[in-house]
C-alpha beads as a LAMMPS data file, in Angstrom:
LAMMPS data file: protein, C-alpha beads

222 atoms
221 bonds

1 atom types
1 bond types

-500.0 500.0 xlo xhi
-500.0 500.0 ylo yhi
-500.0 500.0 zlo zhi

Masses

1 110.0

Atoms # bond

1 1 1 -229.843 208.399 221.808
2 1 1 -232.609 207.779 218.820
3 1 1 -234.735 206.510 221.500
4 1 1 -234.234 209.321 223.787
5 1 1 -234.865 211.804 220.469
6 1 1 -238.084 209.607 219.869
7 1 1 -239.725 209.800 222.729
8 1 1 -239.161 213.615 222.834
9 1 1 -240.854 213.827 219.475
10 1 1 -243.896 211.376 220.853
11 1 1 -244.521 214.220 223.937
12 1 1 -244.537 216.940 221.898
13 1 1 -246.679 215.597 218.823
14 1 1 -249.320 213.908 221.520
15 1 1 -251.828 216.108 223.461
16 1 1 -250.191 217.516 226.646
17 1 1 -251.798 216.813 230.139
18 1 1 -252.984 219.331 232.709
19 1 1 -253.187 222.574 232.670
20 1 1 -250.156 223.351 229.705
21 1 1 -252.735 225.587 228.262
22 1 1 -253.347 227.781 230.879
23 1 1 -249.739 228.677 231.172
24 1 1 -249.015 229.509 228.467
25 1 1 -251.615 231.405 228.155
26 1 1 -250.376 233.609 231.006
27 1 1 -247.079 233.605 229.867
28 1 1 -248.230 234.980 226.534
29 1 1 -250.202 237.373 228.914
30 1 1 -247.350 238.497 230.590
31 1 1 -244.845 238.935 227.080
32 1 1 -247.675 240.385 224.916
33 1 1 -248.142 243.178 227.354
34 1 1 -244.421 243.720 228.269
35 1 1 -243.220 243.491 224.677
36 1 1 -245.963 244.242 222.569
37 1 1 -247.231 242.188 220.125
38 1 1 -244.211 243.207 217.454
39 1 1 -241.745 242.897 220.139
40 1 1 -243.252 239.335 221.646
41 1 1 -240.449 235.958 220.840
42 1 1 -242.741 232.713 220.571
43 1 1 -239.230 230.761 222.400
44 1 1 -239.586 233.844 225.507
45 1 1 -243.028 232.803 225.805
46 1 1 -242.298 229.029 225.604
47 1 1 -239.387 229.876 228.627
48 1 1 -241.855 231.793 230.529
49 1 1 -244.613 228.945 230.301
50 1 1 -241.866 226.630 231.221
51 1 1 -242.823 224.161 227.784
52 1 1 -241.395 223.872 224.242
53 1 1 -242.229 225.797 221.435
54 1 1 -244.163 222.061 219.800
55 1 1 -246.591 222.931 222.464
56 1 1 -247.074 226.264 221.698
57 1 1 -247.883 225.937 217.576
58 1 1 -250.260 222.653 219.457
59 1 1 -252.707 224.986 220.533
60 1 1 -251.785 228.278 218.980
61 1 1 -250.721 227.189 215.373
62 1 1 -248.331 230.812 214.935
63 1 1 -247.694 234.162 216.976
64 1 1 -250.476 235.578 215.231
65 1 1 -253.450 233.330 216.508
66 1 1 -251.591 233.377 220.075
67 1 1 -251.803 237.466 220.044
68 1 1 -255.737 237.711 218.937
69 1 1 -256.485 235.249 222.021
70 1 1 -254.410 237.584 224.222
71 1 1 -256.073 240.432 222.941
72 1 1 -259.269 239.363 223.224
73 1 1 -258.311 238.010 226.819
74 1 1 -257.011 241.698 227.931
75 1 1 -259.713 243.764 226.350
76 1 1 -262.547 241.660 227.931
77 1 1 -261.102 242.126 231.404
78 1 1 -260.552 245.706 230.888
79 1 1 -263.844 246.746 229.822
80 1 1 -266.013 243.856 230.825
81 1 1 -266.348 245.412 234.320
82 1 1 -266.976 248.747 232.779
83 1 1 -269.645 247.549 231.009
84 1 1 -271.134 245.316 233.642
85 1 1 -271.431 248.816 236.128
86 1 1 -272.688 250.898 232.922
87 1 1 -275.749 248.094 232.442
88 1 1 -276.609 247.608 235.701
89 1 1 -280.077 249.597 237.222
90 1 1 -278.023 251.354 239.739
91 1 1 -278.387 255.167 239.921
92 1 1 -275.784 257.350 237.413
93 1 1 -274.443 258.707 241.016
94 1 1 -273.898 254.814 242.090
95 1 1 -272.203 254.248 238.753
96 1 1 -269.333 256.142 239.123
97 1 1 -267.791 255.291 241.950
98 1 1 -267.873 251.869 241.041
99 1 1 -265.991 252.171 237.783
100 1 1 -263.771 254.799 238.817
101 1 1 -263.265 252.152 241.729
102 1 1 -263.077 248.965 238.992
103 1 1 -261.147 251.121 236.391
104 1 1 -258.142 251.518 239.468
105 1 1 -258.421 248.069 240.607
106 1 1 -257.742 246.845 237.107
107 1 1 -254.851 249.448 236.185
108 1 1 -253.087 248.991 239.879
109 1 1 -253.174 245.589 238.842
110 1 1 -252.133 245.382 235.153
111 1 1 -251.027 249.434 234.525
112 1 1 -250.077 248.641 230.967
113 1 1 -253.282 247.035 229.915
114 1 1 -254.832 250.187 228.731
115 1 1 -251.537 251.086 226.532
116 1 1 -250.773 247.237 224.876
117 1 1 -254.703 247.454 224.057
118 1 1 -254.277 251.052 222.231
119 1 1 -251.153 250.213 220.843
120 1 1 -252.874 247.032 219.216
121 1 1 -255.929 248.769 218.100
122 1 1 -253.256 251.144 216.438
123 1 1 -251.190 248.696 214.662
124 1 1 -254.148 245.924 214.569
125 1 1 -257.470 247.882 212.968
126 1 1 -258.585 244.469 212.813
127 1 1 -258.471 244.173 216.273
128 1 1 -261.354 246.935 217.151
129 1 1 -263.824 244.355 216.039
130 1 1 -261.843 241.434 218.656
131 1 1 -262.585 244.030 221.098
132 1 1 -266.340 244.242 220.581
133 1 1 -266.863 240.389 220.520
134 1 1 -264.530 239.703 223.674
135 1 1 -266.862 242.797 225.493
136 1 1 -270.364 240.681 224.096
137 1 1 -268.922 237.262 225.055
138 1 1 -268.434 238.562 228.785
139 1 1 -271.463 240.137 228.693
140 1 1 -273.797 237.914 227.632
141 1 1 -274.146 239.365 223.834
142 1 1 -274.067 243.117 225.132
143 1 1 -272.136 245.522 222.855
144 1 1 -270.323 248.955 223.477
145 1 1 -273.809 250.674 221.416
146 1 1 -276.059 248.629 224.192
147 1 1 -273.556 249.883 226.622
148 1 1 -274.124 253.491 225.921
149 1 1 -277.645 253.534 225.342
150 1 1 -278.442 252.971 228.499
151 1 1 -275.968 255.120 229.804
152 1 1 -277.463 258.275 227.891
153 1 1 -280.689 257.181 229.263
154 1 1 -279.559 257.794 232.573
155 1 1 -278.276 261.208 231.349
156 1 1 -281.329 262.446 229.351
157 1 1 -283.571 261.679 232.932
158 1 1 -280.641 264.112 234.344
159 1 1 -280.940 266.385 232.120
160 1 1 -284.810 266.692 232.002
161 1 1 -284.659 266.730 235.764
162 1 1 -282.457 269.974 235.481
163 1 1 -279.948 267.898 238.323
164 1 1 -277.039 267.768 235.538
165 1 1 -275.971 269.518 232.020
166 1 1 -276.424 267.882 228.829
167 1 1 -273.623 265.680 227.459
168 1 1 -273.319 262.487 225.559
169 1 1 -272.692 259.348 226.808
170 1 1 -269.902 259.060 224.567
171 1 1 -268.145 262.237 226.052
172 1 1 -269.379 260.843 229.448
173 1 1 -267.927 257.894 229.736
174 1 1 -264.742 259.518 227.659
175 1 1 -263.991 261.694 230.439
176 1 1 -264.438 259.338 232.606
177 1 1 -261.880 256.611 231.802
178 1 1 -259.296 259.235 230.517
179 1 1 -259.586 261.072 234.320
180 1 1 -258.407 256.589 235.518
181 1 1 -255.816 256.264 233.167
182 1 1 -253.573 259.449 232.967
183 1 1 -252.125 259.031 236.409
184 1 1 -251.028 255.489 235.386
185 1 1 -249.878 257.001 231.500
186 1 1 -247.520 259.568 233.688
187 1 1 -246.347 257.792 236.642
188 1 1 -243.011 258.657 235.876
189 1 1 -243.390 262.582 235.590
190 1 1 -246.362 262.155 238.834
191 1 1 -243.529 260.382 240.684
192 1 1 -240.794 262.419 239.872
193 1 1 -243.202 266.084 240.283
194 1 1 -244.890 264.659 243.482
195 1 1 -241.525 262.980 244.641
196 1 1 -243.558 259.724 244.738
197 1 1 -242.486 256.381 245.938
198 1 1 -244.311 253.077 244.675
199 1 1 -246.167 253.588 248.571
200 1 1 -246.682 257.034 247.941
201 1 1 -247.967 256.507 244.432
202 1 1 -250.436 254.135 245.788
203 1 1 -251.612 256.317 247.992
204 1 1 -251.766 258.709 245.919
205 1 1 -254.514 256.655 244.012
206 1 1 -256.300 255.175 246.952
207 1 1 -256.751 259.157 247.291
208 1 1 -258.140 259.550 243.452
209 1 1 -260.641 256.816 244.324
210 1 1 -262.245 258.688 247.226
211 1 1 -261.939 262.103 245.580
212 1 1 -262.627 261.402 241.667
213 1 1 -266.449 260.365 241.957
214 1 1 -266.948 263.831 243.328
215 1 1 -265.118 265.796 241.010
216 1 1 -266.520 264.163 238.293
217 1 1 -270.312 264.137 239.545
218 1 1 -269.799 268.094 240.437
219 1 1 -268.220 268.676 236.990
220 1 1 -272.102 267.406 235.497
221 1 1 -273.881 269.778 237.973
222 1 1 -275.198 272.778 236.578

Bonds

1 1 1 2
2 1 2 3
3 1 3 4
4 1 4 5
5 1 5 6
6 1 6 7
7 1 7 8
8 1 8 9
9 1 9 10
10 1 10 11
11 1 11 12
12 1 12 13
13 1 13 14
14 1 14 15
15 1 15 16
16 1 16 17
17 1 17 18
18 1 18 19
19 1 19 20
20 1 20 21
21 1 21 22
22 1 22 23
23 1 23 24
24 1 24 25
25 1 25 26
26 1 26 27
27 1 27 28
28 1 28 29
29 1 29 30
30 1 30 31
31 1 31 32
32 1 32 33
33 1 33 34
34 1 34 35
35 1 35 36
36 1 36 37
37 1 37 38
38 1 38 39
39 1 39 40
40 1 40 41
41 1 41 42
42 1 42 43
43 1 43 44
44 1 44 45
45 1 45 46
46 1 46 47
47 1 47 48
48 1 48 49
49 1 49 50
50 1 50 51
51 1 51 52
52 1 52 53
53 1 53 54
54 1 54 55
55 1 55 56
56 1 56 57
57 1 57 58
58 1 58 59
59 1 59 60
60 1 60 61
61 1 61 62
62 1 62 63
63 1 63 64
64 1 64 65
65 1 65 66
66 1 66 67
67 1 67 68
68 1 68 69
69 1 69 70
70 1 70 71
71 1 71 72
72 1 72 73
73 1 73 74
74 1 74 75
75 1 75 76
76 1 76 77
77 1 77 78
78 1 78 79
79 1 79 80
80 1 80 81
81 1 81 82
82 1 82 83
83 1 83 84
84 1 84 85
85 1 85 86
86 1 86 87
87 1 87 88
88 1 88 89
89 1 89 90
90 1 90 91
91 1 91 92
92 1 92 93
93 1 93 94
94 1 94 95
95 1 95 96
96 1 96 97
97 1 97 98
98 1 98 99
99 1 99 100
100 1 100 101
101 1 101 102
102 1 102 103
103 1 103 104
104 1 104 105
105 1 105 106
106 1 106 107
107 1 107 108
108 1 108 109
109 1 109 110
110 1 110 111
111 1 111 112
112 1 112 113
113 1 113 114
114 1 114 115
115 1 115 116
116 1 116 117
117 1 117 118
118 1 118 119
119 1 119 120
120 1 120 121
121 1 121 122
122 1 122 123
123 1 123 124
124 1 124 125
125 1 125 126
126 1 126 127
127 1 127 128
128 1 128 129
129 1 129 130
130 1 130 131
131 1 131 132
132 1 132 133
133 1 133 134
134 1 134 135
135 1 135 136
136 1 136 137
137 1 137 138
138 1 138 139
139 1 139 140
140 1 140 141
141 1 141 142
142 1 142 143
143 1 143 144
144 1 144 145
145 1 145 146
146 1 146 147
147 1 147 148
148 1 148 149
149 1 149 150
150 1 150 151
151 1 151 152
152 1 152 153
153 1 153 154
154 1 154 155
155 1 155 156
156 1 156 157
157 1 157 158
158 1 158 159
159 1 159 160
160 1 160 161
161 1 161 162
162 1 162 163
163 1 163 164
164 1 164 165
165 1 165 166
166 1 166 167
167 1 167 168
168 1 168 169
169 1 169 170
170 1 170 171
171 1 171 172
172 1 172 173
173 1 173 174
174 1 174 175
175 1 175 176
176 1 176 177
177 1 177 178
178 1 178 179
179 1 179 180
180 1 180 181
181 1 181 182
182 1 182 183
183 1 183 184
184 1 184 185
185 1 185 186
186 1 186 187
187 1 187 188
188 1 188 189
189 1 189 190
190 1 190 191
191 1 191 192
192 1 192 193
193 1 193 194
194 1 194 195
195 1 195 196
196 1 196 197
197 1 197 198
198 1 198 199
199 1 199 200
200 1 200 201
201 1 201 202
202 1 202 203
203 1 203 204
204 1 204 205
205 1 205 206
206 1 206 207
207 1 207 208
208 1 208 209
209 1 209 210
210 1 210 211
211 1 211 212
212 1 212 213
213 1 213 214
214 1 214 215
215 1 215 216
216 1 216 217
217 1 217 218
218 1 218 219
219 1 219 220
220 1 220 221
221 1 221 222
C-alpha cells in the first residue's frame, strides 16, 4: 500500500509525458466558457482533462493563472481573424464579407465565446489589456489602434470619393460585429419567434451570411 501511495506521489510530482498539457488546456476551454470563470471547479476541469488536480497546479500553479491563459486563448481566436481581414489590402467591399463570413464561422462554432469574453472583461478590467496582447501576439505585434487605422483609411478614401457617408471606424466595425452576434445573444427568443429548429437556425444564418454584406455595405451608401 505505501508503495502503491509512493509511486502515485512520484507521477504526479515528475513532469508528465505527451500531450497532458494540451488537454487540459481544452478542458479548461470547455469549463471556462460553460461556467464562467467564477463558476469554473479546478477537480471538473481535472475530470474533463481526464488527469489529477497535481497536474493541473504543474503547469497552471492556481485557477487564476489557468483562466488568464484561457482568456487570452479565446480572445485571440475571436478577434485574431477580425483583425487579420481588417489589415489586409483587400478593398472595404472585400472586407466585409469576409468577417461577417469569419465572425459566423467562429460563433457557429463556439456561440458563447463572445459572452464568457464580455463577461470577463466585466468582472476582469484587468483582462482588457490580456485581450490586446493575445490580438498583437497573433498578429505579429498589431494592436486594435493599428487595426482601426487602417480601417478609417479605407473609409476616409470612401468618403472623399462621395461612394459612402462618413463614419468612424470605431462605429464601423461596432455595427458590424454587433449585426454577427445578436442572432447568437437571442437564439432562444429567434427560435422560439421564428419557430426555429437547430437546422432551421442554421439556416437561418447561412442566410445572414449571404444577405448581411449587402445590408451593411447599402447602409454606408449615400
Amino acid at each position: 500500500m505505501a508503495r502503491k501511495v509512493a509511486a502515485k506521489k512520484k507521477r504526479a510530482a515528475s513532469p508528465p509525458d505527451g500531450d497532458a498539457e494540451q488537454r487540459i488546456l481544452d478542458a479548461a476551454h470547455a469549463v471556462f466558457i460553460r461556467r464562467g470563470t467564477a463558476g469554473a471547479r479546478m477537480q471538473e476541469i481535472a475530470d474533463e482533462a481526464g488527469v489529477n488536480k497535481a497536474l493541473l497546479h504543474y503547469y497552471f500553479r492556481d485557477k487564476s493563472r489557468l483562466a488568464a491563459a484561457i482568456f487570452q486563448r479565446v480572445a485571440g481566436s475571436v478577434f485574431a481573424r477580425i483583425a487579420e481581414v481588417a489589415l489586409s489590402d483587400a478593398a472595404l467591399e472585400e472586407k466585409v464579407p469576409h468577417i461577417v463570413g469569419a465572425y459566423l464561422d467562429q460563433l457557429s462554432r463556439a456561440p458563447y465565446a463572445p459572452g464568457y469574453v464580455l463577461g470577463e472583461l466585466n468582472h476582469h478590467p484587468e483582462r482588457g489589456k490580456q485581450l490586446i496582447d493575445a490580438l498583437a501576439r497573433r498578429q505579429g505585434g498589431a494592436t486594435p489602434r493599428a487595426v482601426l487605422s487602417r480601417l478609417q483609411q479605407q473609409l476616409d478614401q470612401r468618403v472623399a470619393n462621395g461612394t459612402i457617408k462618413p463614419i468612424s471606424a470605431q462605429q464601423f466595425l461596432t455595427n458590424l460585429i454587433s449585426l454577427c452576434i445578436f442572432p447568437f445573444a437571442a437564439k432562444p427568443l429567434l427560435c422560439g419567434v421564428m419557430e426555429l429548429d437547430e437546422a432551421g437556425f442554421a439556416a437561418f444564418i447561412e442566410e445572414r451570411r449571404r444577405v448581411l454584406p449587402e445590408f451593411f455595405l447599402n447602409a454606408l451608401r449615400p
